[in-house]
C-alpha positions in Angstrom: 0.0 0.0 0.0 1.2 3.6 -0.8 2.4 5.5 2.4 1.5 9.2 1.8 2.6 12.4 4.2 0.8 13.9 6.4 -2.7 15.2 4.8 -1.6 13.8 1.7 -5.4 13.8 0.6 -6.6 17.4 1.4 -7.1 17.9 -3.1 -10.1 16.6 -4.1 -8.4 16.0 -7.3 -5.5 13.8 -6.0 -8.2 11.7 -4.2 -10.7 11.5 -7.6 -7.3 10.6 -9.5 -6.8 7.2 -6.9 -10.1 6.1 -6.9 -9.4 6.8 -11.2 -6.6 4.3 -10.7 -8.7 1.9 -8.8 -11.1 1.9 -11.0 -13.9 3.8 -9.7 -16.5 5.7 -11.5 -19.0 8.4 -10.7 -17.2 9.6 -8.4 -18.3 12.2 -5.7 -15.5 13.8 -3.6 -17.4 16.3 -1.4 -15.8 18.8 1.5 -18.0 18.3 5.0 -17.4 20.8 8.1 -17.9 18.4 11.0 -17.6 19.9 14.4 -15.1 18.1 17.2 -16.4 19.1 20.4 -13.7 19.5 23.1 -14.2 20.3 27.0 -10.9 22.3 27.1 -7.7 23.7 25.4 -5.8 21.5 27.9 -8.0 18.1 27.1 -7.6 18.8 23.2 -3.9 18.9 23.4 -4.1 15.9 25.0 -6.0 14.2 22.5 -3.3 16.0 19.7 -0.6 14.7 21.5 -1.2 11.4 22.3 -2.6 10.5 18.7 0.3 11.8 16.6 3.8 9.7 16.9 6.0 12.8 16.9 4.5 14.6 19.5 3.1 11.6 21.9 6.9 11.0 22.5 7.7 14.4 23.4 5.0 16.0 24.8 5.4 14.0 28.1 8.9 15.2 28.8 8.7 18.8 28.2 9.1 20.5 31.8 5.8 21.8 33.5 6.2 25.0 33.0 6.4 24.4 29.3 3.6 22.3 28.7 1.5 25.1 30.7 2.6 28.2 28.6 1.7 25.8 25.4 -1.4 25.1 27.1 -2.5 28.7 27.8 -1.5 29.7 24.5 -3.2 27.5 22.6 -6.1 28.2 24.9 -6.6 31.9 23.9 -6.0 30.8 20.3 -9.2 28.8 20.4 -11.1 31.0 22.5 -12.8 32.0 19.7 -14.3 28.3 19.4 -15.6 28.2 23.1 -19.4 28.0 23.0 -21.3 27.1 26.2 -18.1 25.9 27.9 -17.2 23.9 25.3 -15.0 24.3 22.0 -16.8 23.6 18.7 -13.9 23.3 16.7 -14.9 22.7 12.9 -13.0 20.3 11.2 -12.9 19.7 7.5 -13.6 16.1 5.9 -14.0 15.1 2.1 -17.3 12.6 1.7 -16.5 9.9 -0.8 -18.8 7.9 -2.8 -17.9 6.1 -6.1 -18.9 2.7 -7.5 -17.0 -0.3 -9.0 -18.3 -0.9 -12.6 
């Protein structure tokens, strides 16, 4: 299987070329806003760090003080997503359909 970087398959035109390749027809490749609901800055870091290799690793041995001062400024960065006490952060997603002939 092909390995591809990181968000590899954010064109809509690279993904309708692959499911070309495979064969596919009538293809649909549409955007979707979904929204990730997060209790806190601090929580959705946590969810970041602990699902992606590079930073899982890391993230744990920064000192205290550091992982607070990333903390608190991501925190005012997503301020703007805080609804009820929550964060609504939109995320985007492509919808696939297509069908084997």
């Amino acid at each position: 299987a092909a390995r591809f970087p990181p968000f590899a398959l954010s064109d809509p035109a690279v993904i309708r070329s692959l499911l070309v390749d495979a064969g596919f027809t009538r293809i649909s490749v549409e955007p979707r806003t979904i929204i990730r609901p997060a209790p806190s800055a601090a929580i959705f870091i946590d969810w970041l760090a602990s699902g992606a290799p590079p930073i899982r690793h890391k993230f744990p041995q920064l000192a205290e003080t550091v992982r607070t001062a990333l903390v608190a400024s991501w925190a005012q960065r997503l301020e703007p997503f805080r609804r009820n006490d929550m964060l609504e952060l939109p995320l985007m997603r492509h919808v696939l359909e297509a069908t084997v002939p």
